[in-house]
C-alpha positions in Angstrom: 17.5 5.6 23.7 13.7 6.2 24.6 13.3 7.6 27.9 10.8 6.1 30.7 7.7 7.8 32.0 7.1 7.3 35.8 3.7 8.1 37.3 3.2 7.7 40.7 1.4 10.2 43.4 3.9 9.4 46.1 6.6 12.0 45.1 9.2 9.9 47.1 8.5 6.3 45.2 8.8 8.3 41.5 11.9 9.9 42.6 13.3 7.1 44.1 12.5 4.9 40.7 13.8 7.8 38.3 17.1 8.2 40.5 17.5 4.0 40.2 16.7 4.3 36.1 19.2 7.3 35.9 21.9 5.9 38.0 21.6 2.7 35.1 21.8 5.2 31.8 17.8 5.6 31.1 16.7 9.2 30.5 13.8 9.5 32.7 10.2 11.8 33.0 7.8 12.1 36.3 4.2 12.9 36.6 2.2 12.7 40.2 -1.4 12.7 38.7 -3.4 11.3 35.9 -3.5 15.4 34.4 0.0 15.5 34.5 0.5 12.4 33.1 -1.6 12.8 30.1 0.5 16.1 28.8 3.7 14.0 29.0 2.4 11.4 26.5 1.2 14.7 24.4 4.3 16.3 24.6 6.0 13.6 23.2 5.8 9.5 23.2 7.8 7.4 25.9 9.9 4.4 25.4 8.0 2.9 28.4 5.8 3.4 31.4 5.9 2.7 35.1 2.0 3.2 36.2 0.6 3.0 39.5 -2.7 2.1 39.6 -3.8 4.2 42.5 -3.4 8.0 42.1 -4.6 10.1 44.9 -6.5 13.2 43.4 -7.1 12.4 39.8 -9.7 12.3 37.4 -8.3 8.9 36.4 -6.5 6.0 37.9 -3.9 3.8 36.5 -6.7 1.6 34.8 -8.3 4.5 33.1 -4.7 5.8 31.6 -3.7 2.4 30.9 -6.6 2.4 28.2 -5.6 5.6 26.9 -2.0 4.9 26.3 -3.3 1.4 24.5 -5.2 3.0 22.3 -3.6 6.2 21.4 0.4 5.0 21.6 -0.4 1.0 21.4 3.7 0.4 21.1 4.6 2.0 24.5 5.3 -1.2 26.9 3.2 0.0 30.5 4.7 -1.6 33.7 1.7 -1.8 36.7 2.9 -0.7 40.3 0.6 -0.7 43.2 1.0 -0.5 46.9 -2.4 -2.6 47.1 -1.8 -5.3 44.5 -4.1 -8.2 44.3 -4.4 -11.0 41.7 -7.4 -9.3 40.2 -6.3 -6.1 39.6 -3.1 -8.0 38.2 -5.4 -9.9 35.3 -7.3 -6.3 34.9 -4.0 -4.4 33.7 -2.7 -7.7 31.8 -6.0 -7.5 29.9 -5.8 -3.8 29.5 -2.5 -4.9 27.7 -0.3 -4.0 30.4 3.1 -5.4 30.0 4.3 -6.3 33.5 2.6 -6.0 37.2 4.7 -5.3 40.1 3.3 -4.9 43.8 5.1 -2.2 45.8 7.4 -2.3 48.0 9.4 -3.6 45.5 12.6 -5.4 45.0 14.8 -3.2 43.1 17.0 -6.1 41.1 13.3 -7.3 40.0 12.1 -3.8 39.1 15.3 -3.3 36.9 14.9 -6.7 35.1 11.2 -5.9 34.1 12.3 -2.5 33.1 15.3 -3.7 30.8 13.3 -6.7 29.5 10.5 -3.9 28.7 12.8 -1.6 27.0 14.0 -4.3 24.5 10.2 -4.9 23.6 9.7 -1.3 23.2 13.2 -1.0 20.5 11.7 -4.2 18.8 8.3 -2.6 17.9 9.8 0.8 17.1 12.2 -1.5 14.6 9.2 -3.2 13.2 7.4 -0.1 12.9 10.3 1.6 11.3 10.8 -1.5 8.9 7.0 -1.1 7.9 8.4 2.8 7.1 11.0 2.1 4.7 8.7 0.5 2.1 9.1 3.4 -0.1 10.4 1.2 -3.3 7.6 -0.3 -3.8 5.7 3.2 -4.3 8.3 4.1 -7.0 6.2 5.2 -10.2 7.8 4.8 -13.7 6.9 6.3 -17.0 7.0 8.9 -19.4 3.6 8.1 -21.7 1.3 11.1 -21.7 -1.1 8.4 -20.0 1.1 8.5 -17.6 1.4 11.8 -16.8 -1.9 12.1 -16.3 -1.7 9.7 -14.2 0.6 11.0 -11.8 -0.9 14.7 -12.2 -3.8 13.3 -10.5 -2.1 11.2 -7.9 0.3 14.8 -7.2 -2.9 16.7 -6.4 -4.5 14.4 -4.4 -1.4 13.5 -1.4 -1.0 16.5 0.4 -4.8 15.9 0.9 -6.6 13.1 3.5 -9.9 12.8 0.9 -10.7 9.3 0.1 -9.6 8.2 -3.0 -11.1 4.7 -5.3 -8.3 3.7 -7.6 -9.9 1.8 -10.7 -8.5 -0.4 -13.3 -7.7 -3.6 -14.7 -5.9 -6.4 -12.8 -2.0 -5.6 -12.7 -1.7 -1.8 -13.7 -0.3 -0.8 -10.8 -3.0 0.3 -8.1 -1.5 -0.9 -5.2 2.2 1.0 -6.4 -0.3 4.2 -7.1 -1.7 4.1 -3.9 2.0 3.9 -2.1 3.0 6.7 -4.2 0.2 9.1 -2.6 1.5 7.6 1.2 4.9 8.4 0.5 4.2 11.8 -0.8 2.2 12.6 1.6 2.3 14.4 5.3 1.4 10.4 6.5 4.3 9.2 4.9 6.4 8.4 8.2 3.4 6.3 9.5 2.4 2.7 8.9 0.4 1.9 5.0 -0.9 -1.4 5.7 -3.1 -2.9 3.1 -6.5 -5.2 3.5 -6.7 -7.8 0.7 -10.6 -8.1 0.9 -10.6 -10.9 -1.7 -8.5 -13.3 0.4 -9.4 -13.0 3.9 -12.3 -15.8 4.9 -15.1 -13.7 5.5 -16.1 -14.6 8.4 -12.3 -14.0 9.9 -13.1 -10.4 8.2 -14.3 -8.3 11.2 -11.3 -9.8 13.5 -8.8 -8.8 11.0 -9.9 -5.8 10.5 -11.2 -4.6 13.7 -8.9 -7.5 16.4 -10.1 -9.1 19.5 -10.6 -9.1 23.0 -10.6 -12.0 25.3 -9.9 -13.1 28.8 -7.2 -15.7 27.2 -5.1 -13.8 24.5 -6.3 -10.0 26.2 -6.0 -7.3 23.1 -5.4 -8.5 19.4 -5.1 -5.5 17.6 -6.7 -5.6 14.0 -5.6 -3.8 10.8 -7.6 -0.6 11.3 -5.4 -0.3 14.4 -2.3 -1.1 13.2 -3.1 1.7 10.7 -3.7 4.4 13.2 -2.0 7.9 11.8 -1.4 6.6 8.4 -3.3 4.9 5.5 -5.6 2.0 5.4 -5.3 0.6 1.9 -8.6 -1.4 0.7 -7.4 -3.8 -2.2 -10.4 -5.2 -4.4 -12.7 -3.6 -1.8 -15.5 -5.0 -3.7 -14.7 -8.1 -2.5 -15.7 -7.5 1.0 -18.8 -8.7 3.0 -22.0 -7.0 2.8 -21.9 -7.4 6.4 -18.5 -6.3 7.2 -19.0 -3.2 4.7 -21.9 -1.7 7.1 -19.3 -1.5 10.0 -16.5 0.0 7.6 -18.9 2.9 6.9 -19.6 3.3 10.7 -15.8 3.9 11.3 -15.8 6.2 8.1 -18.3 8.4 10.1 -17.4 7.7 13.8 -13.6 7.6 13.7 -14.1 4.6 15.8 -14.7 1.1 16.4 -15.0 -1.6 18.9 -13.1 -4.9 19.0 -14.7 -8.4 18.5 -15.7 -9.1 21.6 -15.0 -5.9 23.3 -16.8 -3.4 24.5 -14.3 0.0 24.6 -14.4 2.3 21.4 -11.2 2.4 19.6 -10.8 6.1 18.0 -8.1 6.0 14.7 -7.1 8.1 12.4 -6.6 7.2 9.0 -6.9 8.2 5.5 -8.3 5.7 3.5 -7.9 4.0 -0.3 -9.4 1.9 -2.2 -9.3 -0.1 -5.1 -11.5 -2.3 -7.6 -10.8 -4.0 -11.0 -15.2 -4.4 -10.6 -18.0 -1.8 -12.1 -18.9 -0.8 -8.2 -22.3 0.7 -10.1 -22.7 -3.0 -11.4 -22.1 -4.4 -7.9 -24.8 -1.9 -6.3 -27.4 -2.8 -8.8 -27.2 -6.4 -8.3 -26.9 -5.4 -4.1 -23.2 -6.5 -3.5 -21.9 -3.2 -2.7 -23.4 -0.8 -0.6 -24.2 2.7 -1.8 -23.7 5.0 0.8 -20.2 3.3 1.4 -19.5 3.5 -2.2 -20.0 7.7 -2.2 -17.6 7.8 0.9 -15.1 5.7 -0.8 -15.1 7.4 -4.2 -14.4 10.9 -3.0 -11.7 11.7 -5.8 -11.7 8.4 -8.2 -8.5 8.1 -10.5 -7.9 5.2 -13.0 -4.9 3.7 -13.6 -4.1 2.7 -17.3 -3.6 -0.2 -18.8 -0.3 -1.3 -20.5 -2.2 -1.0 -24.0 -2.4 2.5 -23.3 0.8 3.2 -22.3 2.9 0.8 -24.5 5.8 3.9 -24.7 6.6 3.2 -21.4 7.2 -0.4 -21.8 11.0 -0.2 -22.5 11.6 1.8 -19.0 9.6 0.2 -17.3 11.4 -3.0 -18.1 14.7 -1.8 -17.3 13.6 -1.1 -14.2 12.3 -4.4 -13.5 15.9 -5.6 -14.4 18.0 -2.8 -12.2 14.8 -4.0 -9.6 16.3 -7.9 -9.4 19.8 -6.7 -9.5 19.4 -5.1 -6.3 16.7 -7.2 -4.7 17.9 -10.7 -5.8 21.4 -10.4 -7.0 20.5 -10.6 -10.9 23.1 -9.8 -13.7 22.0 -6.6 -15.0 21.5 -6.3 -18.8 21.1 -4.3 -21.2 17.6 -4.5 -23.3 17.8 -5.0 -27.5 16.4 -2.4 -29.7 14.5 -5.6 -31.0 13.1 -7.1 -27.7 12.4 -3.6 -26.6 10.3 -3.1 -30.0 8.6 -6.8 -29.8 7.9 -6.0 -26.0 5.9 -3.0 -26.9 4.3 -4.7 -29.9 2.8 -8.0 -27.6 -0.1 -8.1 -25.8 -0.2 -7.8 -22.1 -3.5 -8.4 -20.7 -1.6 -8.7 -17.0 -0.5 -5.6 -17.5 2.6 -4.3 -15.7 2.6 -7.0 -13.2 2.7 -9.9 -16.6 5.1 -7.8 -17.9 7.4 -7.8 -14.8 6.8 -11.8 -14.4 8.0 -11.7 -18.1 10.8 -9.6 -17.7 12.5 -11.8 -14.2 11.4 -15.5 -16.1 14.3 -13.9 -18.8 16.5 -13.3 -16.4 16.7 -16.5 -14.6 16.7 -18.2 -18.0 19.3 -16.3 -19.2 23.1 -16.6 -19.0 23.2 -13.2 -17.5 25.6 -12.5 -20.1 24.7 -10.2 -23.5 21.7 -8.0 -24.1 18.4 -9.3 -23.8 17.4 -9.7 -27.3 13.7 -10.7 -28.8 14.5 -14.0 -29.3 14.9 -14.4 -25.3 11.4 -14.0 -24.9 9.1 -16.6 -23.5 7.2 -18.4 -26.6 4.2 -18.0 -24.1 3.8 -14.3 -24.8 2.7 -14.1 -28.2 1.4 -10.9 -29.8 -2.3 -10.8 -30.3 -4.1 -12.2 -33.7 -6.7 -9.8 -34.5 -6.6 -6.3 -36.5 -7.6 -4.3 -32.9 -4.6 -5.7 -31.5 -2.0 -4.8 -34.2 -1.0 -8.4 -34.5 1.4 -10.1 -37.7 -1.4 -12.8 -38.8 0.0 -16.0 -40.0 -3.3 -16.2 -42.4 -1.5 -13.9 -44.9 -0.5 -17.1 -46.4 -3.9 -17.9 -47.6 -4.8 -14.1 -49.1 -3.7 -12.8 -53.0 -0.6 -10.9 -52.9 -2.2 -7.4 -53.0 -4.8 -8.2 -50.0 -1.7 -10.2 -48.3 0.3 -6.9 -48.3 -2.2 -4.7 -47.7 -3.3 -6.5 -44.4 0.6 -6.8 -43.7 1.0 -2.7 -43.8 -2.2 -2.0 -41.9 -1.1 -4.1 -39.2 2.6 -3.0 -39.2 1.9 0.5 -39.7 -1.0 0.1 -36.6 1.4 -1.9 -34.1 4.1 0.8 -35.1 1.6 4.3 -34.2 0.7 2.6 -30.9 4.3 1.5 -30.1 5.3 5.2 -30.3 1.8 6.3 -28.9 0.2 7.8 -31.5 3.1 10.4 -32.2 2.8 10.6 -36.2 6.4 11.7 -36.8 8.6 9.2 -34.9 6.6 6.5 -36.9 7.5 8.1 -39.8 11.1 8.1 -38.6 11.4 5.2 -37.7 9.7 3.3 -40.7 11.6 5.3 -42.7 8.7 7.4 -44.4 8.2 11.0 -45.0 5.6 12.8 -42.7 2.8 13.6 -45.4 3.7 10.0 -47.0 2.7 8.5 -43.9 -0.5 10.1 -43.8 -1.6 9.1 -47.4 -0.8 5.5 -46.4 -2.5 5.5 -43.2 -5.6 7.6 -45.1 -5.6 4.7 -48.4 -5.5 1.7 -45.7 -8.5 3.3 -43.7 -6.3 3.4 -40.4 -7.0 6.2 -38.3 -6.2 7.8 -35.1 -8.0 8.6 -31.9 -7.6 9.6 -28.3 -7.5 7.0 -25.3 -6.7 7.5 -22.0 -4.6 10.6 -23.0 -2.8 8.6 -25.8 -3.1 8.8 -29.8 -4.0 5.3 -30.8 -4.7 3.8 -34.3 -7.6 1.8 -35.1 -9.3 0.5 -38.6 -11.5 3.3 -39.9 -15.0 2.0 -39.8 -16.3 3.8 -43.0 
């Protein structure tokens, strides 16, 4: 259990409290001035705080501290005591976010029911905050390509780090699991990730999401920025966000520190930040969507995550992993995957990337009997391998072409859908077609397919001479 903070300058009323609190199980600290009472929330965070508001001889009163704890350890409950209550300085320290106000003397059943009631708010938000924690599967990486090792060789480097970093790449590869991985690995890993979807916020609710509120009626809304205080603020599809609202963004980069809508305190955080974009940011700056400046703070070490085209050996494990994934999160059968829906899956096109391939991969297993290996022809009719020569596809015009041109075309694209299955690695296509090494190369060499490097991987592609 949490212990209680009590700060009061009357040394008899703080003992008197702590002896009530101990007498009922609570471990309990004391501080007589606003000094001492800022090293105990240094020295370690309380599970609540009984605060008088008047404190003879110190540089701050109750008020003043109040503001401190909100801001600095926003989950600790603070219960108001005062010899000299009134109704105003009640609503003050309600506003300030206190969580109770109680006017001395005081009735000790009452003080014990605020206290306890207190408490269980102060577990809650530790369990919430603790829930928010655990969400390390969702940072789990999976792979084995050589574009994926580069990949995570750059995501390895950069978590021990707090620099900036803009995650680039097409819709679905995997940015948002990329940017969990560097949270979990990193020294901020036991403190909140929360994420800002900048393309579905209304953009005019923007700066109260990201930065809360103040008001007389609701007191203190705490925005995202807040709730991200020690740990990482995650920017998804930051091109998305308002000019306007981008401005004040690269005044927190700078300051630390914001104010609330409608407030008038400065908030101070700390928080590593990342970002992400499927846009050309240098497109968006030249047509004035994106500012510069914020741009340059943003993209202190840029990384792109690869497509699923570039990375098509990873396919297979990554869709076992989607099925072990539903096993444990929904209750699926788990199944084995065919040697021939594991070669068709890597052969198909997947401009979703990992994400269509995932949506593929739990559309199977609900369809399914849960019974059996998942074999090719379990696959949705909907995902259809691509029909043009750049994509390795099996064209159905081979009908209409002579015998030699028919089978020609047919090799090309078999022996081009095969290379890029096993990522450009020469010899396990030749093992697996059944070819000798050199026999493969004269092929490839008489059919004008050759090989190049993309995004770490050997792919093949139609010579163009």
């Amino acid at each position: 259990m949490s212990d209680i903070l009590v700060v009061d300058d009357e040394r008899d009323i703080r003992e008197l409290i702590c002896d009530i609190l101990q007498d009922e199980g609570f471990t309990t600290r004391m501080a007589g001035n606003s000094d001492e009472a800022m090293a105990e929330l240094n020295k370690s965070e309380p599970g609540l705080m009984i605060l008088d508001i008047w404190l003879k001889d110190s540089n701050m009163d109750g008020i003043d501290i109040l503001g401190h704890v909100k801001r600095d350890n926003p989950e600790v409950p603070v219960v108001i005591i005062s010899g000299h209550g009134n109704v105003e300085i009640a609503v003050a320290a309600i506003k300030q976010g206190a969580y109770d106000f109680i006017e001395k003397p005081f009735n000790i059943d009452q003080l014990m029911v605020v206290i306890k009631r207190a408490m269980e708010t102060s577990r809650l938000r530790r369990e919430n905050v603790s829930l928010r924690r655990q969400d390390t599967r969702s940072a789990e990486m999976v792979g084995s390509s050589s574009a994926f090792r580069t990949l995570k060789n750059q995501l390895d480097k950069v978590t021990k780090s707090n620099g900036r970093v803009m995650l680039t790449g097409g819709a679905g590869t995997g940015k948002e699991v990329a940017a969990r991985y560097i949270h979990a690995e990193s020294n901020r890993a036991d403190a909140p990730f929360v994420t800002v979807s900048s393309a579905s916020i209304q953009p005019d609710h923007m700066e109260e999401v990201l930065f809360g509120r103040e008001s007389q009626q609701r007191g203190v809304e705490q925005g995202l920025l807040e709730q991200a205080h020690g740990g990482v603020i995650y920017f998804d599809e930051v091109a998305d966000m308002p000019l306007a609202t981008q401005a004040k963004i690269l005044r927190v980069l700078v300051d630390q520190s914001f104010t609330r809508v409608g407030g008038t305190a400065k908030v101070r955080v700390d928080l590593r930040v990342i970002s992400s974009t499927t846009k050309d940011l240098s497109v968006e700056i030249a047509e004035g969507r994106f500012r510069e400046e914020l741009y340059h703070r943003l993209n202190v070490v840029p990384v792109e995550v690869p497509s699923l085209e570039d990375r098509r050996e990873d396919v297979p494990e990554l869709a076992r992993h989607f099925i072990d994934q539903f096993n444990r999160e929904q209750g699926m059968a788990v199944r084995e995957l065919g040697e021939d829906a594991a070669a068709m899956l890597q052969t198909m096109s997947w401009p979703g990337n990992v994400r269509q391939l995932k949506n593929v991969i739990e559309r199977v297993m609900i369809l399914g009997d849960g019974t059996g290996p998942i074999e090719a022809r379990d696959l949705p009719g909907q995902v259809e391998a691509p029909t043009s020569d750049e994509d390795m596809a099996l064209s159905a015009s081979l009908t209409t072409l002579p015998l030699r041109e028919a089978r020609e075309l047919f090799e090309r694209q078999y022996l081009m859908a095969q290379i890029n299955r096993f990522g450009g690695n020469i010899s396990r296509t030749a093992s697996f077609v059944g070819m000798e090494r050199s026999a493969l190369h004269r092929k490839l060499k008489s059919l004008g397919v050759v090989t190049t490097s993309k995004a770490g991987t050997r792919v093949a592609q139609v010579s163009e001479g």
